[in-house]
C-alpha positions in Angstrom: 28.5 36.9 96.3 26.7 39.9 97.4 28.5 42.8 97.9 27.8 45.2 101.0 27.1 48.9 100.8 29.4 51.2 102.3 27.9 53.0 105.6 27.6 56.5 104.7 29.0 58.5 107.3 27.3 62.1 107.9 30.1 64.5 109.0 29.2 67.4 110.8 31.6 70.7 110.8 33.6 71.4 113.7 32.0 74.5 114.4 28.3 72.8 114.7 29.4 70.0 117.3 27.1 69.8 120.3 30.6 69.8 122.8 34.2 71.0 122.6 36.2 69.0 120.9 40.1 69.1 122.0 43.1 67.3 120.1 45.4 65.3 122.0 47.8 67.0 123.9 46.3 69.9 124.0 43.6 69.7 126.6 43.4 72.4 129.2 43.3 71.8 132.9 40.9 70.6 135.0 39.3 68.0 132.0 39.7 64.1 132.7 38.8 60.9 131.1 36.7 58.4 132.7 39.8 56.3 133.4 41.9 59.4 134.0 39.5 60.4 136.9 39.6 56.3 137.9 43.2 56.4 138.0 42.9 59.5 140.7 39.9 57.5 142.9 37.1 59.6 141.2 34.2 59.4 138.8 32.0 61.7 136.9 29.4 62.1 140.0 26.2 61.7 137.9 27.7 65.2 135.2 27.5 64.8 131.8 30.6 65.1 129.5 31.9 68.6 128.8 34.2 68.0 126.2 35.4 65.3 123.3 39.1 64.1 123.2 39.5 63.7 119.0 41.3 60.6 118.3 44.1 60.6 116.5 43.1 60.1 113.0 40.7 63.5 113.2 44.3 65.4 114.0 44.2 65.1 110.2 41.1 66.6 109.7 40.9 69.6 111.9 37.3 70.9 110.4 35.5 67.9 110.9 34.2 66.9 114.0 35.0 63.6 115.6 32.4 60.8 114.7 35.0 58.1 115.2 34.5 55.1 118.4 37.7 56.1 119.6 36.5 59.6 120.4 36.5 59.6 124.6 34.6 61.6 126.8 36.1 64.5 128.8 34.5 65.2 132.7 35.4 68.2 134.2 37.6 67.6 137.7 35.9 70.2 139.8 32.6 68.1 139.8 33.8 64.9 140.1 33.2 62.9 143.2 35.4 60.1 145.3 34.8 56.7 143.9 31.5 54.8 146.1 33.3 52.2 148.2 31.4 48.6 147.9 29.6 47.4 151.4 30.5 44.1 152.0 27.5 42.8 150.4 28.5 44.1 147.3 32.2 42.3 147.8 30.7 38.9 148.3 28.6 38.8 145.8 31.7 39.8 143.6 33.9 37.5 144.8 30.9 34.4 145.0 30.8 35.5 141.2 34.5 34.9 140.6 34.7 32.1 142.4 32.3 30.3 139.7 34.5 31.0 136.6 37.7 30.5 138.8 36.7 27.0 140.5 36.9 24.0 138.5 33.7 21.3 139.1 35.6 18.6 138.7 38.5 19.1 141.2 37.4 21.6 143.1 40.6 23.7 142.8 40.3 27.6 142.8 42.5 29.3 140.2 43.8 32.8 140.3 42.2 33.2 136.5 39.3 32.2 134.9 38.6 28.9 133.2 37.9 28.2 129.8 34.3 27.0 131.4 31.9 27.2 128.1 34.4 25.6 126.0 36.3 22.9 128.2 34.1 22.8 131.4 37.0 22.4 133.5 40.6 23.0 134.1 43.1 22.2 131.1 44.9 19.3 133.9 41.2 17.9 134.0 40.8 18.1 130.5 43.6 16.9 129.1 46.3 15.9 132.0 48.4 19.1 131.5 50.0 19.9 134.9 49.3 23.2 136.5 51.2 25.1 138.9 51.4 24.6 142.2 51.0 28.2 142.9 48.4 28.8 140.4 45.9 27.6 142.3 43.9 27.2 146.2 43.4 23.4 146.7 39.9 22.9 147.6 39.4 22.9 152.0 39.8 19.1 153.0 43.1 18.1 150.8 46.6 18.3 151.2 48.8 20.4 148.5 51.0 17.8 146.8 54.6 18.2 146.9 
C-alpha cells in the first residue's frame, strides 16, 4: 500500500500577511462577510477584500497567519453596493432551469425540490410506487389533482 506524503504547509508570520487578519469577535465596525453584506441586500461592488476573519483553530495560534479554507473574506461596508436586481430575462431562465431538475419526465409533475434525476431519472412514486404528497407537488396543466 503506498503511503502518501504529508502536504507541507508554508506558514507565514502574522506580521508579513498581505491583509489584516482579525479573530472572531473582535472585528471592528464597518467590515462584513460576503454573506454578512448578503444578509443586509449588498455585495462587495467589484472591491477587493480588506481584511481576513481567522477561523477558529488559528485563535490558538495568534502568530501565525491564517492559511486555513475556513479563513473568510472581510469587505468594508462603506464601499459596498445594493445587490443587482435580475431583469426578467434573467428570472426565466432561472426558473426554466429549475423546472428541469424539479419536473419529472415520466409524469410530468413539478416538485417543490429537486429529483434524484442522474441516479433514478424520475420521481421516487415513478421509480418505485412510493406515494408522494399531495402538496409536494404542481400536477402537470391538463389533469385533475386526485383526492
Amino acid at each position: 500500500m503506498a503511503r502518501t506524503r504529508r502536504r507541507e504547509i508554508k506558514r507565514v508570520p502574522r506580521t508579513d500577511a498581505a491583509l489584516p487578519e482579525y479573530d472572531r469577535g473582535a472585528l471592528p465596525e464597518g467590515l462584513l462577510t460576503r454573506r454578512q453584506l448578503r444578509a443586509q441586500g449588498l455585495s462587495p461592488g467589484g472591491h477587493d477584500p480588506v481584511g481576513i476573519l481567522r477561523c477558529k483553530a488559528c485563535a490558538y495560534r495568534p502568530q501565525w497567519s491564517c492559511i486555513h479554507p475556513t479563513r473568510a473574506w472581510l469587505y468594508s461596508v462603506h464601499r459596498a453596493r445594493l445587490k443587482r436586481t435580475p431583469t426578467l430575462a434573467q428570472e426565466r431562465a432561472l426558473d426554466q432551469a429549475m423546472a428541469a431538475r424539479q419536473t419529472c419526465p415520466r409524469c410530468r409533475r413539478r416538485y417543490y425540490f429537486c429529483l434524484p434525476l442522474r441516479t433514478l431519472g424520475c420521481c421516487l412514486e415513478c421509480h418505485d410506487g412510493t406515494p408522494a404528497d399531495p402538496t409536494s407537488y404542481v400536477a402537470p396543466p391538463g389533469h385533475a389533482l386526485a383526492a
